[in-house]
N, C-alpha and C positions, 0 to 999 in steps of 0.2 A: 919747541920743547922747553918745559920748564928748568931752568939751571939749575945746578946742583945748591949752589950756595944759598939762594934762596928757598930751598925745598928744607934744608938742615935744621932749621928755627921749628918748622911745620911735624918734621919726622920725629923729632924728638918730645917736642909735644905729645902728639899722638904715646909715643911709650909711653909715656909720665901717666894722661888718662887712663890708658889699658893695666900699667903696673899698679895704680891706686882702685882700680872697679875690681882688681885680682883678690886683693887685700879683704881679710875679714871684716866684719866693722865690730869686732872688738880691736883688731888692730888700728882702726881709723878710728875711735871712739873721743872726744875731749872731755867725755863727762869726768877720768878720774884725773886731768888737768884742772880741769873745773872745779872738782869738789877738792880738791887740795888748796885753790886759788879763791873761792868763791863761796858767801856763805851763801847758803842758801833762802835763808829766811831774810838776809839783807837785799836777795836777787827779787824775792818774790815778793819786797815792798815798793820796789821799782817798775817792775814789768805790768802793762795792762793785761787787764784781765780777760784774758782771750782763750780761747779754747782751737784749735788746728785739728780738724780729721780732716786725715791724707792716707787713701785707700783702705786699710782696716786699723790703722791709730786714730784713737784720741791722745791730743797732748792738751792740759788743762795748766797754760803757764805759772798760777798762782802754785799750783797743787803739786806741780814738776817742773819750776824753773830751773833745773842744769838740763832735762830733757829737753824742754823749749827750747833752750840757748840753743842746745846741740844741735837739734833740727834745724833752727832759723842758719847757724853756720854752715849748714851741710849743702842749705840749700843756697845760701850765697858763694858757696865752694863751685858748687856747678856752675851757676852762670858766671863767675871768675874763669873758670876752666875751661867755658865752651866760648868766653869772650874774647880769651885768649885764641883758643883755638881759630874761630873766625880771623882775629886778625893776623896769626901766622899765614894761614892757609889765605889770605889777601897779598900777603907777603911775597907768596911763590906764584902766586899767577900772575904778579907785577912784569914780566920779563914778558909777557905773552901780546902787552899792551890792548886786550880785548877791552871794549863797553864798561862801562863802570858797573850800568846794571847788570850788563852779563855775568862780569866779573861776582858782583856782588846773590845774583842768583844760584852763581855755581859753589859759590860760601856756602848758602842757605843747606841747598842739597848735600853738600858735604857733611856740612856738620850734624842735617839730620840723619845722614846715614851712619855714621860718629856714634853719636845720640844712642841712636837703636841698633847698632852690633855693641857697645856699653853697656847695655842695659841688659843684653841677652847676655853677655861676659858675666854679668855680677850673678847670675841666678846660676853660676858656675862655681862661685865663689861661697866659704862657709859663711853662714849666717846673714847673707846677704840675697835680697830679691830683686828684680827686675820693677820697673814701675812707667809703665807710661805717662804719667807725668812728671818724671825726669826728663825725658825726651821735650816735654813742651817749657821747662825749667830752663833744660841747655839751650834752646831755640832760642828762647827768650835770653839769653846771655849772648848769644853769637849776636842779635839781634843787636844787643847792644855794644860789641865788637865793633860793626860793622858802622855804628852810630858814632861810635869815636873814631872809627877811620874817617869818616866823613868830615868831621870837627874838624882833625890834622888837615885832611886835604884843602878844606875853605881858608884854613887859617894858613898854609901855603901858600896859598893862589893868593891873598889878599896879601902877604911878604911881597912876592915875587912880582903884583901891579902898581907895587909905590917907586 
């Protein structure tokens, strides 16, 4: 059984994701951070000239750089989020002492189950849609969760043979 103490980092997590997919995204917005903080015409002499469609947006960085910003942060929000999540959720299956790959395939499912009840929550939420690729955004964050748990644990084992 997974211990309590270790499952507390993981539980809490998880609210924090479900309390923020709840949230409108005007409530989660940084544009009017941004347009307080940021000029705009100084953002959009910096930023490549890139264009992003992601499901029925176009974002044209030069032509809406605080929208850019916003997106490129929303979307490194997720994979922060779902990185974390991974490595909680590694956290609490440490007591179990299972396979590493085990361990680390039961992440994977996890988080993509995470992933996509998130995703169904936010199309629950005003002004906010559902997007499957967020699901492969979060993946790829847990992914790299999982990649820094890895780092600690080499860097452990190589302490621990000197």
């Amino acid at each position: 059984m997974v211990k309590t103490a270790y499952s507390v980092p993981l539980l809490l997590w998880l609210a924090l994701i479900f309390g923020l997919s709840s949230q409108s995204y005007t409530e989660q917005s940084v544009q009017p951070f941004l347009t307080s903080h940021v000029s705009s015409v100084k953002l959009s002499a910096r930023i490549p000239d890139w264009t992003i469609r992601y499901r029925n947006s176009v974002i044209p960085a030069k032509k809406e750089p605080l929208r850019f910003l916003e997106f490129i942060f929303r979307k490194c929000a997720h994979m922060f989020m779902y990185g974390m999540l991974a490595i909680w959720c590694y956290v609490a299956l440490k007591p179990l002492s299972l396979n590493r790959a085990v361990t680390f395939a039961v992440v994977l499912l996890f988080a993509a189950m995470v992933a996509m009840t998130d995703e169904w929550n936010q199309t629950r939420a005003v002004q906010r849609t559902g997007a499957i690729q967020d699901v492969g955004i979060d993946m790829m964050g847990a992914a790299m969760g999982l990649a820094a748990v890895s780092l600690i644990l080499v860097i452990q084992k190589k302490k621990q043979s000197r």
